[in-house]
C-alpha positions in Angstrom: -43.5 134.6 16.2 -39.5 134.6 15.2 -37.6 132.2 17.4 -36.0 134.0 19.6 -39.1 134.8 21.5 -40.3 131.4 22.6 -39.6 131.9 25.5 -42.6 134.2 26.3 -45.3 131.8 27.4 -48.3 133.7 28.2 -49.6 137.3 26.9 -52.3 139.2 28.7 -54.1 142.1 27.1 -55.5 144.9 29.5 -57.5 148.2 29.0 -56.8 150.6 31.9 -59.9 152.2 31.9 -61.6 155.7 33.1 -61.2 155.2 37.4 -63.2 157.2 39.7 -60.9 159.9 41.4 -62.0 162.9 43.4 -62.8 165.1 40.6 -63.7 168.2 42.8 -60.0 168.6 43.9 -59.4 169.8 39.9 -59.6 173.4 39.0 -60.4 172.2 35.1 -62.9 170.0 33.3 -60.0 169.9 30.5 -57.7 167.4 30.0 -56.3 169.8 27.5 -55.4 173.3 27.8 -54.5 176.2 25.1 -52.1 179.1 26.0 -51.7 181.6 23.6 -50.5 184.9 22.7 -50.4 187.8 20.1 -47.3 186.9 18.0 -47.6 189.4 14.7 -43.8 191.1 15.6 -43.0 187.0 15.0 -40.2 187.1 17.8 -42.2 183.9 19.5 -40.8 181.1 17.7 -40.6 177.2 19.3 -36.8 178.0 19.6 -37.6 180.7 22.0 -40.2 178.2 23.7 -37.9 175.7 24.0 -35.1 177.9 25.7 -38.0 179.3 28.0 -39.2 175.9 28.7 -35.4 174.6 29.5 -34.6 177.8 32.0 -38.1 176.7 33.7 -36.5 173.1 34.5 -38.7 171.3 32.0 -35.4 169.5 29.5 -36.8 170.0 25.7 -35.9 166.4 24.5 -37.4 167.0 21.3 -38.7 169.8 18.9 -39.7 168.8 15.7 -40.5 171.3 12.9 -43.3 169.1 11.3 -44.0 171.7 8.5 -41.0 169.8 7.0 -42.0 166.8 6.8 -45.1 167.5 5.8 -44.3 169.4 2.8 -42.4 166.8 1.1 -45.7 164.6 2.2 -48.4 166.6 1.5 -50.0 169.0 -0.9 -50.7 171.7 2.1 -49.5 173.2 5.0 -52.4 174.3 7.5 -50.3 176.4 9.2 -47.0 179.1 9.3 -45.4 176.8 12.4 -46.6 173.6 13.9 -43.8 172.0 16.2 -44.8 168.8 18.1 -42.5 168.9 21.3 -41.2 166.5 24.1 -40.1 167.8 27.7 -39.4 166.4 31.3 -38.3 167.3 34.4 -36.8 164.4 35.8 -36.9 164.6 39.2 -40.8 164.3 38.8 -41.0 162.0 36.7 -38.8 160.1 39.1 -41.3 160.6 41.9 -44.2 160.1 39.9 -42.9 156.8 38.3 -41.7 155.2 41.9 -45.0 155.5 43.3 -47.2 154.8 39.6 -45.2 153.1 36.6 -48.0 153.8 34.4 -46.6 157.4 34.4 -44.3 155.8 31.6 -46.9 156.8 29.1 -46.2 160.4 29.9 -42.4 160.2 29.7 -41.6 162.4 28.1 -44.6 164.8 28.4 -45.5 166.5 24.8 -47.2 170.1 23.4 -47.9 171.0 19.8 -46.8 174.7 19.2 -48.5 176.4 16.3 -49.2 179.9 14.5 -52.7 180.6 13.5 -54.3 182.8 10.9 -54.5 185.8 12.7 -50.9 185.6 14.0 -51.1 184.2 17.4 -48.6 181.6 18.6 -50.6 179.1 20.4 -49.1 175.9 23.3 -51.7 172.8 23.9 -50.3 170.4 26.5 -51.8 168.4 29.4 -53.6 169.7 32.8 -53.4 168.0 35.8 -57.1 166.6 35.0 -55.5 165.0 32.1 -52.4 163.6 33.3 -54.3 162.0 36.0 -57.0 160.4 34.3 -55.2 158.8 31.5 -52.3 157.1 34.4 -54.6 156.5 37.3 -53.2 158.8 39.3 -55.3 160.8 41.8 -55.7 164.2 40.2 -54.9 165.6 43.8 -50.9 164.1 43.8 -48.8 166.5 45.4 -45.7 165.3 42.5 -48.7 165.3 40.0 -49.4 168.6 40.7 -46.4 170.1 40.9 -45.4 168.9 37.9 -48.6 170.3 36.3 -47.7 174.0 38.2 -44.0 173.4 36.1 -45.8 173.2 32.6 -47.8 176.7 33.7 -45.2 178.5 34.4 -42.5 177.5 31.7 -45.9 178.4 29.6 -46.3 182.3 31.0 -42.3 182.4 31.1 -42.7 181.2 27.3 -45.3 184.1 26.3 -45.6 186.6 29.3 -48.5 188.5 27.5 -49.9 184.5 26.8 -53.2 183.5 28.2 -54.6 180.2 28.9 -58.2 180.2 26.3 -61.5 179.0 27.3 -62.2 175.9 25.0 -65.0 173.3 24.1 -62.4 170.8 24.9 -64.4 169.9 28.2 -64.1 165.8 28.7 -66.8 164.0 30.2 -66.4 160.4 33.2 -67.1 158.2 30.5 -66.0 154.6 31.0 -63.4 154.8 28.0 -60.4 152.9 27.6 -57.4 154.9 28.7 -54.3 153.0 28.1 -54.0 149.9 26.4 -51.6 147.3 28.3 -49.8 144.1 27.8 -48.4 141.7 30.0 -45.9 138.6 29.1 -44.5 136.2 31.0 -41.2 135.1 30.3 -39.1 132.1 30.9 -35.9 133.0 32.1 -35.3 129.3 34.1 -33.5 128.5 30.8 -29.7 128.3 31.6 -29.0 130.1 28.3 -31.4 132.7 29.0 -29.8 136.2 29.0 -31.9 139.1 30.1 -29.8 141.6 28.0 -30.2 139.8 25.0 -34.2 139.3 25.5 -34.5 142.7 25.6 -32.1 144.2 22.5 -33.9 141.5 20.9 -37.5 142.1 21.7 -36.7 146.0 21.2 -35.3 145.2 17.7 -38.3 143.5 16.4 -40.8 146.2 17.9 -38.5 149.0 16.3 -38.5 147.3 12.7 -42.1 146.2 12.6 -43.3 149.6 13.7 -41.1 151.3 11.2 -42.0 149.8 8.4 -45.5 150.5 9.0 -44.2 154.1 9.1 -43.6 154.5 12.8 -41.2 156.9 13.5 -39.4 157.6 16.8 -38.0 161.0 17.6 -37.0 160.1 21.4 -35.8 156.9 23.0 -35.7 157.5 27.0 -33.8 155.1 28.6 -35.5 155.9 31.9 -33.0 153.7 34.1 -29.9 155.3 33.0 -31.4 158.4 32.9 -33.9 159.3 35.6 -34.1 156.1 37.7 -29.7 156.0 38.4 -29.8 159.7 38.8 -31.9 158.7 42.1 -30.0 155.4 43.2 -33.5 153.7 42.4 -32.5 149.9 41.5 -36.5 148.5 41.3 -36.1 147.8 37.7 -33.9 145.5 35.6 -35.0 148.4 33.0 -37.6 150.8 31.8 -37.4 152.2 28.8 -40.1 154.9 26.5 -40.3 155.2 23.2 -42.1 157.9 21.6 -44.1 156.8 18.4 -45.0 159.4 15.9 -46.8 158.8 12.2 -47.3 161.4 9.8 -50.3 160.5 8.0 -51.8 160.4 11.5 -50.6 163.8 13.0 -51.1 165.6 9.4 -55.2 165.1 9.1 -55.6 164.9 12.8 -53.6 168.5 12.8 -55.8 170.0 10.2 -58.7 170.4 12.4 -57.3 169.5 16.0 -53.4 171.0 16.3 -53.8 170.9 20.2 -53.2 167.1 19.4 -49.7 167.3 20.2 -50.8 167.3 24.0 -50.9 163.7 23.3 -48.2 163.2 20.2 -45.9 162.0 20.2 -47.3 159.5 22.3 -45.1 157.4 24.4 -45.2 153.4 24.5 -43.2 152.2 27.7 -41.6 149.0 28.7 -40.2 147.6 31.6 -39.5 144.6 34.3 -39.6 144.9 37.8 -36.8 143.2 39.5 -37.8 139.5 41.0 -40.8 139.3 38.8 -40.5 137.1 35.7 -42.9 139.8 33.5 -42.6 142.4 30.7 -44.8 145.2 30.9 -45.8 147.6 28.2 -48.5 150.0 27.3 -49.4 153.5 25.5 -52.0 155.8 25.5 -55.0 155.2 24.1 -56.6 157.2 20.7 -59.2 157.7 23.1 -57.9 159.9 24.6 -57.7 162.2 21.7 -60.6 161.6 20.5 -62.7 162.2 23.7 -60.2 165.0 25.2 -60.4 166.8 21.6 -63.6 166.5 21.4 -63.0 164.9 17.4 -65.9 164.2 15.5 -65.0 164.1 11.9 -64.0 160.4 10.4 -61.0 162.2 8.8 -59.1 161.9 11.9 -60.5 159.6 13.6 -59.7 156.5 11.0 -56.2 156.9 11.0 -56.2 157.4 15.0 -58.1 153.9 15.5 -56.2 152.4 12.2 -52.5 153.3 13.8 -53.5 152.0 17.4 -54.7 148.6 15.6 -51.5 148.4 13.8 -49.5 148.8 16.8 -51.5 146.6 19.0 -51.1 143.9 15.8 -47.4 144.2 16.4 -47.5 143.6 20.0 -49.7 140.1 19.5 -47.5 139.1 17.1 -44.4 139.2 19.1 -45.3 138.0 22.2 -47.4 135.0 21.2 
């Protein structure tokens, strides 16, 4: 551990996992769901998404063309377009996060966008079902829902001849791990101890370990200054998200699962509560793809389990 974290005294590792919640209140099994539409005149594109999206009241914080990347990466593309997206609306997320802070690992919320084979432009993002189960929060949430209602509709505004498919992308009660958490005390009795300079400092390390690992992060949220100020809500000395994105994860995950970006790129948030001496962090875990995507072949799951280890790794080492 470099010096300028010793004053973090204790770490605590927690695994949210899989609560019981009233499961009947849910109109879908599917933590996933897939809206699509004929596309062969090509005048759907994610631009066109993203502007129907924005008019909806869902703020497109991110739209990343990852056939880019990916062809100066890779020998193939697997498909025309595949975009992996970030959107909010923040007065839910303002709701949702004063009454559940673990909402943070859905801030911003994501979608993959993609063109298949036979010309159909195709959304994946979160239900209700899924939102719920990976943040604890009781699938029947008035804010929850609401917010779940926004995605629909900036979905049918998107691709008003769209329709929501029936998929195999049914996810079971298992008792799987959900999020993966961390908890560090921290000594801030030390008269030299700034709070400021904690944090820049604790952000700096996480950003350059996780980069050179190949960690990449298309949105920083400032949640604070951004959702929590907008509201006059002073609870927090801060709360920041960062979403993490790898591309040899997404690429061989995308191959056979491109509803993936429902969960990528996956958020990792961090924050302290005012008049408690704690940092909290967590993320999502791979589970959640792997169980919600119903993914079977080792080819994606390796680099799913390898990249939460990695991370993990990093957040042991700097807060022991």
């Amino acid at each position: 551990m470099k010096t300028s974290f010793t004053k973090i005294i204790t770490v605590a590792l927690a695994l949210f996992f899989l609560g019981s919640y009233n499961a009947t209140a849910s109109t879908t099994t599917e933590d996933v769901q897939l809206f699509s539409a004929p596309n062969k005149d090509q005048k759907i594109t994610p631009k066109s998404i993203a502007k129907a999206f924005g008019d909806t009241g869902l703020s497109i914080v991110g739209n990343n063309n990852m056939n880019t990347p990916f062809s100066k990466r890779f020998p193939k593309l697997y498909y025309k377009v595949y975009n992996l997206a970030m959107f909010v609306n923040n007065d839910l997320s303002f709701k949702l996060l004063k009454k559940y802070p673990s909402f943070g690992a859905l801030t911003p919320l994501t979608m993959s966008i993609w063109q298949d084979k036979d010309g159909n432009m195709n959304i994946a993002t979160l239900t209700a079902r899924g939102m719920a189960r990976v943040t604890q929060i009781p699938v029947n949430d008035p804010d929850l829902n609401a917010y779940a209602a926004l995605v629909q509709k900036a979905l049918k505004n998107a691709m008003p001849k769209g329709k929501f498919q029936k998929t195999s992308l049914n996810t079971t009660d298992l008792k799987k791990p959900l999020q993966v958490n961390f908890v560090a005390d921290i000594d801030m009795d030390d008269e030299d101890f700034d709070l400021d300079d904690y944090i820049d400092d604790f952000e700096s390390e996480f950003e350059g370990e996780m980069e050179a690992l190949g960690f990449l992060f298309p949105n920083i949220t400032n949640v604070q200054e951004e959702i929590f100020d907008e509201h006059d809500y002073k609870a927090y000395d801060f709360y920041h998200t960062y979403s993490m994105c790898k591309f040899d994860v997404i690429y061989p995950v995308s191959k056979l699962h491109p509803a993936a970006g429902a969960w990528a790129p996956c958020s990792f948030y961090i924050y302290k509560k005012k008049g408690e001496k704690k940092l909290h962090m967590g993320f999502l875990s791979v589970e959640n793809w792997i169980e919600s995507l119903n993914i079977k072949d080792q080819e994606s799951i390796k680099p799913l389990k390898e990249a939460e280890g990695m991370i993990k790794n990093i957040l042991k080492e700097i807060t022991e």
